[in-house]
C-alpha positions as a Markdown table, in Angstrom:
| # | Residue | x | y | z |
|---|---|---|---|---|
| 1 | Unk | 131.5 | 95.4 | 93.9 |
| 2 | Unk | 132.4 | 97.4 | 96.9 |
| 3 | Unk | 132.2 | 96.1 | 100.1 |
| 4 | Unk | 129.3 | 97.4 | 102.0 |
| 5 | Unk | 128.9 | 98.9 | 105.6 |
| 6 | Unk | 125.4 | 96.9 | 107.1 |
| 7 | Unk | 122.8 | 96.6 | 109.3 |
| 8 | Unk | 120.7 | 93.2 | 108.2 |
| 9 | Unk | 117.9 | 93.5 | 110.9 |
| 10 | Unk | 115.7 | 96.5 | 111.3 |
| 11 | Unk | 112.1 | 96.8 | 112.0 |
| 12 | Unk | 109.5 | 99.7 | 110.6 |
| 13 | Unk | 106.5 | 100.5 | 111.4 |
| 14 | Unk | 105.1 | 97.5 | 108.9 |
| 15 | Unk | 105.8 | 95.2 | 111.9 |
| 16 | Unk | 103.6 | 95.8 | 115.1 |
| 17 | Unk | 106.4 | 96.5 | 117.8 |
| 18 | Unk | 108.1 | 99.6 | 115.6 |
| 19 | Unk | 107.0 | 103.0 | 114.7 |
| 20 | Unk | 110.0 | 104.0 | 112.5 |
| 21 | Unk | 109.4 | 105.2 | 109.0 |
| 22 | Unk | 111.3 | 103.5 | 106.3 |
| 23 | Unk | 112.6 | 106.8 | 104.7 |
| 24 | Unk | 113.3 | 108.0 | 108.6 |
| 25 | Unk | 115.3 | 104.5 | 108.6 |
| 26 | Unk | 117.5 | 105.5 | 105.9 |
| 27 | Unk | 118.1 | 109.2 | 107.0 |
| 28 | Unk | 119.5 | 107.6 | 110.7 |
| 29 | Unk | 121.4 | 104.6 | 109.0 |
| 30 | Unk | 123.4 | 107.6 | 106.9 |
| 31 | Unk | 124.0 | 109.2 | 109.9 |
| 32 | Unk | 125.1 | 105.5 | 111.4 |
| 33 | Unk | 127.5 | 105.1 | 108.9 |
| 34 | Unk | 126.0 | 102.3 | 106.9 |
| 35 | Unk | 125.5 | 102.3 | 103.4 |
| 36 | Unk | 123.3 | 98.8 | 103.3 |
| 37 | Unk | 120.5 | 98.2 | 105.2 |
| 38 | Unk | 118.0 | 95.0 | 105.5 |
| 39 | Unk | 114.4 | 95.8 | 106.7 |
| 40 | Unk | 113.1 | 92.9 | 108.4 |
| 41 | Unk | 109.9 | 93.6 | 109.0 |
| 42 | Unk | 107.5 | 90.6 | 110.3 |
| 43 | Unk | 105.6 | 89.2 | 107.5 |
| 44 | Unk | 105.9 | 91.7 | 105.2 |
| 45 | Unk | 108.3 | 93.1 | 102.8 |
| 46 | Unk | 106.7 | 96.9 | 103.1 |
| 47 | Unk | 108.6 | 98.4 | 104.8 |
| 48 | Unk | 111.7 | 97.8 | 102.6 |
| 49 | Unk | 110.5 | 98.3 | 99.7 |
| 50 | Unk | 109.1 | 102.0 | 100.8 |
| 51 | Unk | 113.0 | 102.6 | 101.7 |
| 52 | Unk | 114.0 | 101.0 | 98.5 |
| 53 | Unk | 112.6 | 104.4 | 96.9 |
| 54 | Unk | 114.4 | 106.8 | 98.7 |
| 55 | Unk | 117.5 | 104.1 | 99.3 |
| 56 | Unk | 119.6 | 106.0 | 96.4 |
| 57 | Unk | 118.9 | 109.4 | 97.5 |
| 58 | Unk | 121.4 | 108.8 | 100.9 |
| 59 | Unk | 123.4 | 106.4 | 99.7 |
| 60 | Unk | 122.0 | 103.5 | 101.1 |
| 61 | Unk | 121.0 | 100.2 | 99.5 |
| 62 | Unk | 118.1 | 99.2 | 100.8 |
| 63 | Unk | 117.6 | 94.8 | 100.8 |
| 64 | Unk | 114.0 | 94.0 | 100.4 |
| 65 | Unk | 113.3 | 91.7 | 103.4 |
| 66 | Unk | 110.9 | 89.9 | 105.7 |
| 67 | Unk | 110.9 | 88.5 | 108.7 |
| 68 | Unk | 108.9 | 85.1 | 108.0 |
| 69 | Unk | 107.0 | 83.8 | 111.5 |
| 70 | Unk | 107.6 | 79.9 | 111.1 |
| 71 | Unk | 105.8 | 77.0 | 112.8 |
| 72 | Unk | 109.7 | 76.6 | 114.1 |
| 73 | Unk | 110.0 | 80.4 | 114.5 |
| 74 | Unk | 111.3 | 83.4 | 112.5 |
| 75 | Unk | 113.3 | 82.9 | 109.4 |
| 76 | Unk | 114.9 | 86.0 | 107.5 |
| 77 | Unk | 114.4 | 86.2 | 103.6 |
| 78 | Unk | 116.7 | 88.6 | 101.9 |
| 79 | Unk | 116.2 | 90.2 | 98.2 |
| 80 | Unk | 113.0 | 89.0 | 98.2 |
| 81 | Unk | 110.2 | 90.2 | 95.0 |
| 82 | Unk | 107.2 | 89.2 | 96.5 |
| 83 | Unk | 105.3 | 88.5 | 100.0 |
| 84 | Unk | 105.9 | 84.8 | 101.3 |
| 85 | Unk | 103.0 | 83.5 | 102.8 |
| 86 | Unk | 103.7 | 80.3 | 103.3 |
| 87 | Unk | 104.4 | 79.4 | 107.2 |
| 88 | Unk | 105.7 | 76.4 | 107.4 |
| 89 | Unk | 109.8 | 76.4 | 107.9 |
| 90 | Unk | 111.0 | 74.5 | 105.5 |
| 91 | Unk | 108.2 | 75.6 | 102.6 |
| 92 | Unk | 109.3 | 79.3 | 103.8 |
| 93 | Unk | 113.1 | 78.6 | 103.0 |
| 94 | Unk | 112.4 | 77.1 | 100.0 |
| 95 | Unk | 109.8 | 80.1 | 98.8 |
| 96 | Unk | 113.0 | 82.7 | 99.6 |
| 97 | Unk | 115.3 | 80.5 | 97.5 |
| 98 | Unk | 112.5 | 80.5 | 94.5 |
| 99 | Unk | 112.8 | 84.1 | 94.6 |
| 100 | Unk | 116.6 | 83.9 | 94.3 |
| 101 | Unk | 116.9 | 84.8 | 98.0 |
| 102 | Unk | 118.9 | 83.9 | 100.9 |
| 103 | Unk | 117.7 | 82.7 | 104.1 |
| 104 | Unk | 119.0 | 83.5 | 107.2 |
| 105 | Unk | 118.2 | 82.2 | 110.4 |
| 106 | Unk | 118.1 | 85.6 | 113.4 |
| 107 | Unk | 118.6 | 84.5 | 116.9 |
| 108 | Unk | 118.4 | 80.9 | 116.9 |
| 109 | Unk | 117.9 | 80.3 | 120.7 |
| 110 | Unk | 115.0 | 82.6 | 120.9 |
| 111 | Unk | 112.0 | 81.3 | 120.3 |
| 112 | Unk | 112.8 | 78.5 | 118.3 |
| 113 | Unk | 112.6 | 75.1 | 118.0 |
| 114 | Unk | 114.3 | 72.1 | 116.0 |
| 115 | Unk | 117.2 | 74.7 | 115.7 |
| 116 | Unk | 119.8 | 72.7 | 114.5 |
| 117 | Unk | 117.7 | 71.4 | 111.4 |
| 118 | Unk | 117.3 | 74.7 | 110.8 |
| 119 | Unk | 120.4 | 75.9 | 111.0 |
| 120 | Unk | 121.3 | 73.0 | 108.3 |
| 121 | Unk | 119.0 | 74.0 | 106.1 |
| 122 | Unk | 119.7 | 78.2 | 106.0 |
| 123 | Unk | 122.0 | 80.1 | 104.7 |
| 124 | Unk | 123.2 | 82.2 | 106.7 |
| 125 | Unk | 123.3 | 81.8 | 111.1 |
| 126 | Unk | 122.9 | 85.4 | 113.1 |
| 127 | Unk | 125.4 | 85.2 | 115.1 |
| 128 | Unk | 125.2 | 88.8 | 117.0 |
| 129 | Unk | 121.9 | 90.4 | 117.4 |
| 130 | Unk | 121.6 | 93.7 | 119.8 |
| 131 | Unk | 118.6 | 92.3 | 121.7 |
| 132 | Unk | 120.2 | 88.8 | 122.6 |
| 133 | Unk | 122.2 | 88.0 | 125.6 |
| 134 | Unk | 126.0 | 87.3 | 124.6 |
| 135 | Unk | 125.4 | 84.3 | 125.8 |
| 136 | Unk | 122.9 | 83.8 | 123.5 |
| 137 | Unk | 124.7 | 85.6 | 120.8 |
| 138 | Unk | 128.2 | 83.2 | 121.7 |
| 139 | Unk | 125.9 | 80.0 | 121.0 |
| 140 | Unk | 124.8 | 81.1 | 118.0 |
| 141 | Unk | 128.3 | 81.6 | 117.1 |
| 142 | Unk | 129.0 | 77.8 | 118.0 |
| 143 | Unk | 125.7 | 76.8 | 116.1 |
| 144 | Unk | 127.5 | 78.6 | 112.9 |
| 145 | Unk | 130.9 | 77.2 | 113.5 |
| 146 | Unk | 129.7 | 73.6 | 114.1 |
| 147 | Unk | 126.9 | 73.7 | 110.9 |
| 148 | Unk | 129.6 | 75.4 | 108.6 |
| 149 | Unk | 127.2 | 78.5 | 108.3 |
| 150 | Unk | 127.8 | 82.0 | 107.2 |
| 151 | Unk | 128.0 | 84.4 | 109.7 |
| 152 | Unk | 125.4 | 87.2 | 109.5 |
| 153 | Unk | 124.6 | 90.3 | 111.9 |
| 154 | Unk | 121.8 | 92.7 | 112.4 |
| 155 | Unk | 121.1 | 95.1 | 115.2 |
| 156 | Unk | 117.4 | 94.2 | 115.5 |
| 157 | Unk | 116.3 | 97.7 | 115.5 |
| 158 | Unk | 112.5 | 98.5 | 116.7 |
| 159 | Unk | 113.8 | 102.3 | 117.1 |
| 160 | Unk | 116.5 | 104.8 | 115.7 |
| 161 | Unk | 118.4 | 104.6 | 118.2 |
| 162 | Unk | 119.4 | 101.0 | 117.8 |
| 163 | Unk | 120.0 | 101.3 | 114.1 |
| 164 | Unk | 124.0 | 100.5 | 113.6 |
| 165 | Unk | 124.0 | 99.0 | 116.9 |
| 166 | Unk | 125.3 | 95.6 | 115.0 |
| 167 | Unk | 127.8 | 96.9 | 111.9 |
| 168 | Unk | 129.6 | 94.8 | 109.5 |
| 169 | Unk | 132.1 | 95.1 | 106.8 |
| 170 | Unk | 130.8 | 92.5 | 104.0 |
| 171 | Unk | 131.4 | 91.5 | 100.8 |
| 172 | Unk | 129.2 | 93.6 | 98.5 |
| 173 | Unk | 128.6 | 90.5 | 96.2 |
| 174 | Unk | 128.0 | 87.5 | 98.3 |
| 175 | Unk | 127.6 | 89.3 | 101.8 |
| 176 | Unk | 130.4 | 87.3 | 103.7 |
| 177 | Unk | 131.1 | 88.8 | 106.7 |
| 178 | Unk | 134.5 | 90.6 | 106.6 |
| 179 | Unk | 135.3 | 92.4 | 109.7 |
| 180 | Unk | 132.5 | 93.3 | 113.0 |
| 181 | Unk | 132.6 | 97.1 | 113.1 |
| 182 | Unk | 129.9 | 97.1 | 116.4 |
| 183 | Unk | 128.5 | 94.5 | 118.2 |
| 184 | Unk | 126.5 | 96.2 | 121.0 |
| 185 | Unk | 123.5 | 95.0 | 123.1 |
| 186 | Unk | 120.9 | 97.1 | 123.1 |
| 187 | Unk | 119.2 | 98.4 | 126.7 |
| 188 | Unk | 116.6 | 96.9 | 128.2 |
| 189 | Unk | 114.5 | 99.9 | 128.0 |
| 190 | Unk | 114.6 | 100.1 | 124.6 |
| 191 | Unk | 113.4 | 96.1 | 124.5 |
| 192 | Unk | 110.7 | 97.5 | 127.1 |
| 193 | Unk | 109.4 | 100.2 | 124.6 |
| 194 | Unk | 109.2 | 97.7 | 121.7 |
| 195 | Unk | 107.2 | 95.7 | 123.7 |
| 196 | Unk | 104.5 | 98.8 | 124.4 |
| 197 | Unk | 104.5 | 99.8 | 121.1 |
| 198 | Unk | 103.2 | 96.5 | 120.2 |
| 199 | Unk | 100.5 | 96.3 | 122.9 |
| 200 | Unk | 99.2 | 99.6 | 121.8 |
| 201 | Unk | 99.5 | 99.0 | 117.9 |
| 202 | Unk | 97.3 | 95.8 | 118.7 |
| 203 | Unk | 94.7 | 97.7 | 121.0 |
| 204 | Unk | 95.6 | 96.7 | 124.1 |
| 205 | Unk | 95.4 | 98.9 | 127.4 |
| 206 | Unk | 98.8 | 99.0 | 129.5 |
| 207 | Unk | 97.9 | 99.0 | 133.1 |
| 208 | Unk | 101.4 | 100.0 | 134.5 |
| 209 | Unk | 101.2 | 98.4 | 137.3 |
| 210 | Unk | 104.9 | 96.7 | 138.0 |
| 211 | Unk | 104.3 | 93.3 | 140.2 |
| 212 | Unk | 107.8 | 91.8 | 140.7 |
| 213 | Unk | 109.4 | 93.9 | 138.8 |
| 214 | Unk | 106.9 | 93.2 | 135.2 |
| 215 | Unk | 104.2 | 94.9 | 133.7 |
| 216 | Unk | 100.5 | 93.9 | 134.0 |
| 217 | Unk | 98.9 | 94.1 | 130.2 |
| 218 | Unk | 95.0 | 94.4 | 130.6 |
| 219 | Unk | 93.1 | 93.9 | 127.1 |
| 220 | Unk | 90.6 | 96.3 | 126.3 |
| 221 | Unk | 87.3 | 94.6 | 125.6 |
């Protein structure tokens, strides 16, 4: 198999901080460059499999993902069949490998915990997401090196201007990372505009008031 030009993190608007279509997803990841795309959404394997249809239209193969929220935070199933809804970490890795899947684990020092059993147990360590620090992103890189993982990266797209923003060559077969195309971090406003896309999506009033340089999130009741 050919190798394949990726992107293994992008969110739609299945998960609650992303208004992207799926097909709108593949149109921008054409334009991007890539022809393989993983979308990530958060509990949910939607949004990929709505690209999936349209996937072979552009030229893009579309990964049916999720984003699995974990007791020890996310985990990433790729070619997955079916919804997990299991939340426990270790039953979550072990549901993705049932479904023949591989489990990566995406930004280990962000909101995780116990991240070096995790990182034992996965497949695959992100090592460069857009939305982590590269300080962040160099540790992850020394969690993979000192766990003998394979290295994995993904954008962490929540817009379509952040799709490709993380670009690998891979092996089309077993995914190994071959060469880093693009490893850019992605602005802070675009982090910012995730973040009110998820307030609004969860019917929450933004009261933009900026104390100390934050914002001031005011539930409506």
């Amino acid at each position: 198999m050919d190798d394949l030009i990726a992107d293994f993190h992008i969110h739609s608007k299945y998960s609650h901080d992303s208004l992207m279509s799926p097909a709108g997803i593949v149109k921008t990841a054409r334009k991007a460059g890539l022809t393989c795309i993983a979308i990530t959404d958060h509990d949910t394997i939607r949004g990929s499999a709505e690209a999936g249809k349209v996937g072979k239209k552009y030229g893009i193969s579309v990964i049916t993902a999720a984003e699995i929220k974990t007791d020890c935070g996310d985990i990433i199933g790729l070619y997955l069949n079916e919804e997990i809804r299991d939340r426990q970490w270790h039953e979550v890795i072990c549901a993705i490998r049932d479904q023949g899947g591989i489990a990566v684990l995406p930004h280990p020092y962000r909101d995780h915990c116990d991240i070096v059993s995790l990182a034992r147990e996965v497949d695959f360590i992100e090592t460069w997401n857009s939305r982590c620090s590269p300080v962040e992103n160099a540790r992850s890189l020394e969690l993979a090196t000192g766990t003998g993982k394979k290295r994995i990266i993904g954008s962490d797209a929540h817009s379509s201007d952040e799709i490709g923003l993380a670009k690998s060559r891979v092996d089309g077969r077993t995914l190994e990372l071959k060469e880093v195309l693009r490893s850019d971090v992605c602005p802070s406003w675009g982090i910012e505009k995730s973040q009110i896309i998820s307030h609004i999506k969860r019917g929450e009033l933004i009261t933009l008031m900026v104390r100390g340089g934050g914002y001031l999130w005011r539930k409506i009741t």
